[in-house]
C-alpha positions as CSV (number, residue, x, y, z in Angstrom):
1,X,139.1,114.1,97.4
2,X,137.2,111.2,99.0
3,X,138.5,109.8,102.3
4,X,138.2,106.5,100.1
5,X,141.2,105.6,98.5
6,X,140.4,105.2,94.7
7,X,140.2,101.7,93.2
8,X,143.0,102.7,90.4
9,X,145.2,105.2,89.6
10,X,146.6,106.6,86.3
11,X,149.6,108.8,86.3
12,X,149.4,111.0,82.6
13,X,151.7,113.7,83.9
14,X,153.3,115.5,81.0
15,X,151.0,114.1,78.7
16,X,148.5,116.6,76.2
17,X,145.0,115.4,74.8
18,X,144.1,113.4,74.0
19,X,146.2,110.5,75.7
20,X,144.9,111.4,79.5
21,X,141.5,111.0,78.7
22,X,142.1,107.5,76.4
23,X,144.0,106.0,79.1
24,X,141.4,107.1,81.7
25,X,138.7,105.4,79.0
26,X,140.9,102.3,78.8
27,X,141.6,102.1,82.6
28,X,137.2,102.5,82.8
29,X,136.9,99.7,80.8
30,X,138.5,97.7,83.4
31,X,136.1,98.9,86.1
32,X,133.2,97.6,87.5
33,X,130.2,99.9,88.1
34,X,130.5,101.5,91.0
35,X,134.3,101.9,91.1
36,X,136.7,104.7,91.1
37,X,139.4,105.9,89.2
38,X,141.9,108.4,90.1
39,X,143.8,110.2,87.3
40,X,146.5,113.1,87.6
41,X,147.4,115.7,85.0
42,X,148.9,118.5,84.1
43,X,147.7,119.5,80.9
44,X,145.6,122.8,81.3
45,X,142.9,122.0,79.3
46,X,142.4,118.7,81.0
47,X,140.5,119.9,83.5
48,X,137.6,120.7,80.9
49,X,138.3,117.5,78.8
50,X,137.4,115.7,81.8
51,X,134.1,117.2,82.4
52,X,133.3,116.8,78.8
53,X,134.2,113.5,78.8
54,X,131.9,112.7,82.0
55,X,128.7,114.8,80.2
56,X,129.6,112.8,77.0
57,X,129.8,109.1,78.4
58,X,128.3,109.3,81.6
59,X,130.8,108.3,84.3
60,X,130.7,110.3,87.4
61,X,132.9,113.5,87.8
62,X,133.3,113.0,91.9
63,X,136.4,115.9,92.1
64,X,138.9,118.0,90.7
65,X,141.4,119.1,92.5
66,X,144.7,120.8,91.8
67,X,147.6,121.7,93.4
68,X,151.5,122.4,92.3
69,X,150.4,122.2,88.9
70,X,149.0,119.2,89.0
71,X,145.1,118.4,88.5
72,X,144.0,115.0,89.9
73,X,140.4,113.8,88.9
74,X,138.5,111.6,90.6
75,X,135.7,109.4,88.2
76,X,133.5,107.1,89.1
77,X,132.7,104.4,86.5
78,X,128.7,104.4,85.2
């Protein structure tokens, strides 16, 4: 991960698709371009939802990390 913290954070532990990936969308929205969003999960297939999601709408896939089960994500808003 970036040395830089993240501008936000969303915590969607325990949560299955597609809620990570609309609260990541919703926290976007409150981005400006440029900015960086930090999201942690542990659904297994979020790991590919998020790299769809990035191909699809065009935000920045910076990382993916994992570790203890759970996957953090860093994004950077288009």
């Amino acid at each position: 991960m970036s040395a830089t913290p993240p501008d936000a954070e969303i915590d969607a532990r325990g949560l299955n698709c597609p809620l990570p990936i609309l609260r990541a969308k919703r926290a976007l929205a409150g981005l400006v371009s440029g900015q960086t969003l930090a999201v942690q999960t542990t659904d297994i297939h979020a790991v590919l939802d998020f790299q769809a999601f990035c191909r699809q709408t065009g935000h920045g896939l910076l990382s993916q990390t994992e570790a203890g089960g759970v996957a953090t994500h860093l994004l950077r808003k288009r």
